[in-house]
N, C-alpha and C positions, 0 to 999 in steps of 0.2 A: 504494500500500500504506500503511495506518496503521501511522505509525511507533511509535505508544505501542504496537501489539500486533505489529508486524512479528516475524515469525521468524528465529531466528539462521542457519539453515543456508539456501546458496543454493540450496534449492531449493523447491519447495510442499511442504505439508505436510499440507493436508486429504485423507483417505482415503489408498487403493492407491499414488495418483498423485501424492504428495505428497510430499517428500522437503526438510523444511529442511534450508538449510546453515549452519553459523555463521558466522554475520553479523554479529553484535554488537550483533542489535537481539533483541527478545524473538522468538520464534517464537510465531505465530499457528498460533491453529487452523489370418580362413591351405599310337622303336628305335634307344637308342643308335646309333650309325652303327657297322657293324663293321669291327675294323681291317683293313688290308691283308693277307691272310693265305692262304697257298696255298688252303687249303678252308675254307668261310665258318662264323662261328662258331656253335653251336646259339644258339635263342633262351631267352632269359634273363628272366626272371618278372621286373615292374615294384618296386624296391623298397617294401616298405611304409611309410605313416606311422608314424615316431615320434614318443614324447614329446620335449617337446623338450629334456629332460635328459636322452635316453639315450644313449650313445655306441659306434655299433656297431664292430663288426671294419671294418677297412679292407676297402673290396668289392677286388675283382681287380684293376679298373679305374673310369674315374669314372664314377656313374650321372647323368641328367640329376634337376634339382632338381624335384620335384612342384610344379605349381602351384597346388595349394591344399595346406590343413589341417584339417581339424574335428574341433576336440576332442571328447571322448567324453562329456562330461559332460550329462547330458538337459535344460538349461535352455539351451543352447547356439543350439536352432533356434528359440527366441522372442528372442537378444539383437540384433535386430538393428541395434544401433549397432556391432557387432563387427564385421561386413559392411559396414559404412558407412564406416569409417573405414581398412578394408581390413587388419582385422587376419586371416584365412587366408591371405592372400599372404604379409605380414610373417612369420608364421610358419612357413610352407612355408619358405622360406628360411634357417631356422632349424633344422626338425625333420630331427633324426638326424647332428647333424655337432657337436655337441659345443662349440659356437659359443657364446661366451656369458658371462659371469662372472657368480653373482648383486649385485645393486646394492642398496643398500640406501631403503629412502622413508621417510621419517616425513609421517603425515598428521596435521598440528596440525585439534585439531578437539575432539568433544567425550569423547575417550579410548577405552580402551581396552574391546573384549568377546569374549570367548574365541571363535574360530569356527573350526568343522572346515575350510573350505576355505584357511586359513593355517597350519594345526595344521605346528609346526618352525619357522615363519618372521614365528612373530607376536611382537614387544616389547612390554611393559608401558609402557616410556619413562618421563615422570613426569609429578607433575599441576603445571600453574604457574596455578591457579586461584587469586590471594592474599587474596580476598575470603570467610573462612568462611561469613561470612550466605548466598553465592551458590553454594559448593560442593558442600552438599548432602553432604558427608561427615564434618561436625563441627569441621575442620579447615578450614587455608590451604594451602599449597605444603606437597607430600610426595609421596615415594617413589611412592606408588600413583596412576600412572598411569589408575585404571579408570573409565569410563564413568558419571554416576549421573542417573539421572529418565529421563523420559519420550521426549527424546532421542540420549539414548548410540546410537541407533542408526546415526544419522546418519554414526559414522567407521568403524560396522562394514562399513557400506558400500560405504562412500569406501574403505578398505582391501581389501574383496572385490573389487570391479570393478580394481584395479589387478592384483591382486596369487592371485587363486583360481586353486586347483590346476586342473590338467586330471589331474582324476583319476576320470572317471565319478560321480562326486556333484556337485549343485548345479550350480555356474553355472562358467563358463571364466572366466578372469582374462586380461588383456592379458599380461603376465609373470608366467607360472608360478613361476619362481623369485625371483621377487623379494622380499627379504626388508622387511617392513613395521614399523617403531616407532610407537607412538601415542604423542601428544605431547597431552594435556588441556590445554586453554587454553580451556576454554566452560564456563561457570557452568551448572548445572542447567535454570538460567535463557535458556539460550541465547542469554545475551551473553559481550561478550570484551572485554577490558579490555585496552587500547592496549599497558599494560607486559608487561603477563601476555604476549599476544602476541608484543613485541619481546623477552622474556626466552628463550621460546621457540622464536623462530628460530634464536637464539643456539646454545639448547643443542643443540637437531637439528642443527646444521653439525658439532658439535663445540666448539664454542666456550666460552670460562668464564662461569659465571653467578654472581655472587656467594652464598652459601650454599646452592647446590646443586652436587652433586658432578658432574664432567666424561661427557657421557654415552658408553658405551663401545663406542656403535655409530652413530657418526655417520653421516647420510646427503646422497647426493649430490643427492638431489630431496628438495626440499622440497614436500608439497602442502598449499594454504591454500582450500580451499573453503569459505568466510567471509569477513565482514571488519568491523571494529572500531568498538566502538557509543561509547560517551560523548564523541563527537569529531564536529563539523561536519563534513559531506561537503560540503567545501570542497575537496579537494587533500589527497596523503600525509599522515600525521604524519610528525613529524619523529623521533620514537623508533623507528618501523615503519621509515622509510627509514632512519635509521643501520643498525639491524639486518641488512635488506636487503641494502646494500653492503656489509655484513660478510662476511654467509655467502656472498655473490658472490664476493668476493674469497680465500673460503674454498675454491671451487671444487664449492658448491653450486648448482643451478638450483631458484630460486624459482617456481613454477608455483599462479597462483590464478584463482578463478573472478571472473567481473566483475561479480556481486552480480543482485539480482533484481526489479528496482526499473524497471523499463525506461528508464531514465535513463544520461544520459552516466556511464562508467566512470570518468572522470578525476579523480571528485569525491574517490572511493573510497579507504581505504584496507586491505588493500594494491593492489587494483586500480590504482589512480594512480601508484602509486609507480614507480621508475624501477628497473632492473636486474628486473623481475617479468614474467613474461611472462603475460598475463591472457588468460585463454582465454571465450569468451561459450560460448550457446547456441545449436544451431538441431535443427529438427524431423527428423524422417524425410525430411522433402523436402527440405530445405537451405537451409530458412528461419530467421530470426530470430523466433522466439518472443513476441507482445506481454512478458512480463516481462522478459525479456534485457537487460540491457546493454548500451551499445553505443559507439562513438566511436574515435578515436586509441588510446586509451592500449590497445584490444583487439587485440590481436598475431596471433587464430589463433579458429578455432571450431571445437566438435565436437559429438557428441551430448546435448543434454540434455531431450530430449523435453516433449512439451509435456501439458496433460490431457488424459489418456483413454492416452494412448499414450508413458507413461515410457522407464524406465532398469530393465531386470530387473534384479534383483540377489537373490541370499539374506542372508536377516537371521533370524538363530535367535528373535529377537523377532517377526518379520512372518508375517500368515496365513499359514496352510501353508508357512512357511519360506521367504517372498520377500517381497520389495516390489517396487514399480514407480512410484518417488518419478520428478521431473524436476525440472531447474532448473542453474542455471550450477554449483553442487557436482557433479553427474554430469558435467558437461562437464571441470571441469580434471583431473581423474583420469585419464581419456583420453590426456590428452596428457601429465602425470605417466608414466604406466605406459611407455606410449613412449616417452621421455627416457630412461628407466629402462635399456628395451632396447639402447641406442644407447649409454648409458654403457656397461653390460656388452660391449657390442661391440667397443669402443674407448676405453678408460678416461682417456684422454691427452686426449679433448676436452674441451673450456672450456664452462661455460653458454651465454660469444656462439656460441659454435657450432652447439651442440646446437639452440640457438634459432633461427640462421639456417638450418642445414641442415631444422628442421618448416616454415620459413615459406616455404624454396626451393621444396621438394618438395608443401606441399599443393596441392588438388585448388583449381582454382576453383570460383566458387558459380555455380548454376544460373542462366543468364543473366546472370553477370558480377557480381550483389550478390545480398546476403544480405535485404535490404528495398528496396520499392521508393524510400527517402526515401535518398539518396547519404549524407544528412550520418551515418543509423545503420548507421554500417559495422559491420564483424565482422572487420576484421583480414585475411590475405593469403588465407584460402581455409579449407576445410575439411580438420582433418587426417586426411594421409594415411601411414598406418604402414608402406604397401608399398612405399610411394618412399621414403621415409625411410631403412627398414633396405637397402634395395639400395643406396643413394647408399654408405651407411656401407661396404658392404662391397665395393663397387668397387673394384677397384685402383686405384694412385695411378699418374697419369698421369705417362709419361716423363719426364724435365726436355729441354725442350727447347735448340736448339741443337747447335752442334758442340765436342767436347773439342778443345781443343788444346797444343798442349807447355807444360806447367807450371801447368794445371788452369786457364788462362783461355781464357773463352769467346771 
């Protein structure tokens, strides 16, 4: 890719199929048994799917958990990275048991754009653009989080895929209830500037930023589909990794795409950096994409489609109300969204967790790798949302051993 015209969002950008991410370079063109009972019980209609925010009467007795779920939404039976990554079983597991807390994400990216599919659960957040000349709203750093130029589209995305209603319009989102902040840190220009970036991780954790006020809905996922331009892809910055280990230590999970460059991840920042968990791409088949990323530092892969055959998504800017952009920006969302789930599940886990329990649970890659070349790994496997949310909601295994007088084993 030429770097003078490279696009900021990781993902393509020409036509349908194109979806930058910010990068920080420019962008280029889801029969009971019956009990023991003198006379056997009438038969009992299979419970329906619900939403999965709805919370019915307690049945009689316990019903078995459906195994799947298909949201209602009509863009639903074209997404098929939702199927790939197994999110009907994830949410079968889920729908109609009340299960759940919403979690909060901030997608740093290129801000904010009003969209019916987050309508209640969309933030403004702020803009940490401090470059006027590149912001494209007359101003530097302010209040207004929103979207400006040609690609604002790019975080309505990254927020829809995470986060859309299953409400019969548009596209299904991995977590319905997930509540989404946009966080601008991308010049009109669709670069990003190392500070602006580390300022911004800062605030999405919660954390102080100096002259900007505390944001008051800090979130436990960070997503970064991007990664930062006026800097050698040599290895982290050292601004991005402070920040990093901040919001880590915050009890944020940092989740980024591994850039679009078909080159080693480790150069990248924040892909390189440590405490991040860098998600790549791979196709419909469970390939690695010639663009992708690849190496060590990539932790996990998921959907990011390759040309011809993207990432649905609605975008109130795109034809007839969708795109079908691809590239490592659709992949870390994926696994965002699902983190998301698994906080709400159990709010007490740690990002090393969250991160071990996706890389436990994913699926292996079809014949063991993701490229034929070993050295262009993809990380432990491709994510799986159904193993994921079941591991989480397992019981905790007995302690083992025997008690004995005065509580030693």
């Amino acid at each position: 890719m030429n770097r003078t015209r490279a696009l900021l969002l990781c993902a393509g950008l020409l036509g349908a199929s194109a979806l930058a991410a910010p990068r920080l370079v420019p962008l280029p063109a889801l029969p009971a048994l019956p009990e023991l009972q003198p006379e056997p019980p009438r038969p009992q209609p299979p419970a329906p799917l619900l939403p999965l925010d709805a919370v019915p009467a307690p049945p009689p007795r316990p019903s078995p958990t459906p195994a799947t779920y298909r949201p209602p939404d009509p863009l639903f039976p074209r997404q098929w990275n939702l199927t790939a990554v197994g999110m009907p079983g994830a949410w079968a597991q889920l729908a109609g048991t009340g299960r759940g807390a919403p979690v909060t994400v901030a997608v740093l990216d290129t801000g904010f754009v009003s969209t019916p599919e987050l309508a209640g659960r969309l933030l403004k957040g702020y803009d940490f653009v401090s470059d006027p000349a590149r912001a494209g709203d007359r101003d530097g750093r302010d209040p207004d989080g929103s979207g400006v130029g040609e690609y604002a589209y790019h975080a309505e995305v990254i927020g829809n895929l995470i986060g859309a209603a299953h409400d019969g319009r548009g596209m299904a989102g991995i977590n319905p209830r997930a509540r989404i902040v946009q966080v601008r840190v991308a010049g009109q220009d669709g670069l990003i500037d190392p500070q602006d970036l580390a300022d911004g991780l800062r605030w999405a954790a919660g954390l102080a930023v100096a002259g900007v006020p505390t944001n008051p809905n800090p979130a436990r996922v960070l997503n970064l589909s991007l990664y930062a331009d006026f800097i050698p892809l040599s290895g982290c910055d050292a601004r991005i990794q402070a920040a990093v280990d901040a919001v880590t230590a915050r009890g944020a999970l940092v989740v980024a795409g591994a850039a679009n460059d078909g080159a080693d991840a480790s150069g990248y920042s924040p892909a390189g950096c440590r405490n991040v968990l860098t998600v790549t791409s791979v196709s419909e088949g469970g390939q690695r994409p010639g663009y992708a990323n690849w190496g060590r530092s990539v932790a996990l892969a998921a959907p990011g489609g390759e040309r011809g055959r993207g990432i649905l998504a609605s975008s109130v800017s795109g034809p007839g109300g969708e795109r079908t952009p691809d590239g490592t920006s659709l992949a870390a969302p994926h696994v965002a969204g699902v983190a998301s789930l698994l906080f709400g599940l159990k709010p007490t886990l740690t990002p090393a967790q969250v991160r071990d329990l996706l890389l436990r649970t994913a699926t292996p890659f079809p014949g063991g790798r993701c490229d034929p070349d070993p050295q262009r790994s993809c990380g432990a496997g491709l994510l799986n949302a159904e193993a994921a949310v079941r591991s989480v909601l397992a019981p905790a295994p007995a302690p083992s051993g025997t008690l004995r007088p005065g509580g030693v084993r």
